[in-house]
N, C-alpha and C positions, 0 to 999 in steps of 0.2 A: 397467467390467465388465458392467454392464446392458446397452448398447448389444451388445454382443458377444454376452448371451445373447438380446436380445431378437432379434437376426438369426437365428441358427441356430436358438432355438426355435420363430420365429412369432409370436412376443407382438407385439403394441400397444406406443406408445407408455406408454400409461395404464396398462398391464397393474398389476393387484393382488398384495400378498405373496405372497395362497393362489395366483395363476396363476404366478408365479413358482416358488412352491414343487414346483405340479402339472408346471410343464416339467421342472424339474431331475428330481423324480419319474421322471417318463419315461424317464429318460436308462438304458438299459441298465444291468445291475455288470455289469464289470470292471474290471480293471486298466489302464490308458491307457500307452503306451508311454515317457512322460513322466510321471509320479506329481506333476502338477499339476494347479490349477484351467485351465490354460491348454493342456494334455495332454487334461483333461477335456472339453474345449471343444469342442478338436480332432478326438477321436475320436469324440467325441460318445456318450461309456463313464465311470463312475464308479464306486470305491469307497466305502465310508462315509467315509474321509477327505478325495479331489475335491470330492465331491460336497458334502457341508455345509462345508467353506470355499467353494464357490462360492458357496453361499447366503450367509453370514458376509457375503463380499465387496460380493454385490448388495444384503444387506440395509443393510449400515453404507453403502455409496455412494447407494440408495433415501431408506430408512427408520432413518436414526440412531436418531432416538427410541426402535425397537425394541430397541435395544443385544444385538445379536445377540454370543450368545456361545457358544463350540465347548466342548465338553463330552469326556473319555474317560470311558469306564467299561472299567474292571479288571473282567472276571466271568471264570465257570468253566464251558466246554461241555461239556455230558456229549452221551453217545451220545442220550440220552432227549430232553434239550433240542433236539438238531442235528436231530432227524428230525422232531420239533411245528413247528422253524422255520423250517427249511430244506430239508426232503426226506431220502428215502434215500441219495441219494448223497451228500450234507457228511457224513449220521449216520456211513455208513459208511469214513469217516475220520477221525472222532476214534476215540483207544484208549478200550478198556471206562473207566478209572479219569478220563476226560476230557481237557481242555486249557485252559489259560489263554489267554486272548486280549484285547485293546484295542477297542473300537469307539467309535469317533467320531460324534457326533450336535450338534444345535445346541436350543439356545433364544430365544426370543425375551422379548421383552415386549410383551404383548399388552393394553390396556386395564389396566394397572398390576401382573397376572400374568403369571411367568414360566411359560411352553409350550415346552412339546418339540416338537421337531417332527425326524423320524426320514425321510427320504428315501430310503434306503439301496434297497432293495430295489423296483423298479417293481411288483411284485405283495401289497405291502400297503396298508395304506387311505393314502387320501388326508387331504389337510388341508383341514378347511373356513375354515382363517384364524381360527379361535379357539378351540378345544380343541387341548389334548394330548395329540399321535399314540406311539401303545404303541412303543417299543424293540424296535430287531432284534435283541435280544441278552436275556441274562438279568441277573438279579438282581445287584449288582456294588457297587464302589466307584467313584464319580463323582473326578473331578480335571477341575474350570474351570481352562480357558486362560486365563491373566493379559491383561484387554483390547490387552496390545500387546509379549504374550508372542511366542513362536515354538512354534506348533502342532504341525509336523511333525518339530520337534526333542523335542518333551513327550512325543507318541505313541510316537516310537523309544527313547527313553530309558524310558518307561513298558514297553513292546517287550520291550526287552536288560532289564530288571527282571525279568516276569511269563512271558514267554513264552516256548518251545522254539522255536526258528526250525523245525528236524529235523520236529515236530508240529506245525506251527502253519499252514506251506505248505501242504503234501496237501488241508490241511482249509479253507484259502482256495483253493489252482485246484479244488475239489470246489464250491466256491461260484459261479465261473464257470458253470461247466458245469452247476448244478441249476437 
């Protein structure tokens, strides 16, 4: 999976976690037409979910050691959250009383601590390879991926649990587009 991101992003052979992380960073949100690390690739577009399984992938193929592991968090968007995080236009698609939503994020392990590290969006901070980058999302309940669980199965099920598809869409293509 390295090799593949290292072509399309430019990287080095050598290339570091943090450049690693900083390509993926880059990478546009959206939706990829494929809702894969390999859709992802392709389109050279990412979700909160693409996107940190792609890292997932390069860090366990990279850097085992860091035993990178995919995280959901259950939180609650209000109007007030969506518009400090994401602009007018998400704000203006969630309802006044909110919406339940998933967001996908990764950790690693970094010199014996576990770091978050949040890609999702190309216009928040970067990672400098050892602190812990702030969440695209709010306040929530975490649920780790079982190391050799099935991610995209845990999210959907987490999904059909928490969230209104009906209110949960508008307020994701509102995400594209802000």
């Amino acid at each position: 999976m390295f090799e593949i991101l290292k072509d399309r992003a430019g990287l080095t052979a050598d290339a570091s976690m943090a450049d690693v992380v900083a390509a993926v960073h880059r990478m546009p949100y959206g939706r990829p037409a494929i809702r894969s690390v390999e859709g992802a690739l392709a389109e050279w577009r990412g979700t909160c979910s693409t996107k940190h399984a792609l890292l997932a992938a390069v860090f366990a193929e990279r850097w085992p050691e860091s035993e990178p592991r995919l995280v959901h968090r259950v939180y609650r968007c209000t109007p007030e959250l969506a518009e400090r995080s994401f602009g007018a236009e998400a704000a203006a698609a969630v309802p006044a009383d909110g919406l339940w939503d998933v967001h996908r994020y990764l950790t690693v392990d970094v010199q014996g601590r576990r770091v978050v590290v949040d890609v999702t969006f190309p216009s928040g901070p970067s990672w400098d390879g050892t602190a812990t980058m702030p969440l695209a999302c709010g306040p929530g309940t975490d649920h780790v991926v079982d190391a050799d669980g099935d991610a995209d199965a845990d999210k959907r099920a987490l999904e059909r649990e928490w969230c209104d598809p009906a209110v949960r869409e508008p307020f994701i293509a509102a995400l594209f587009e802000g």
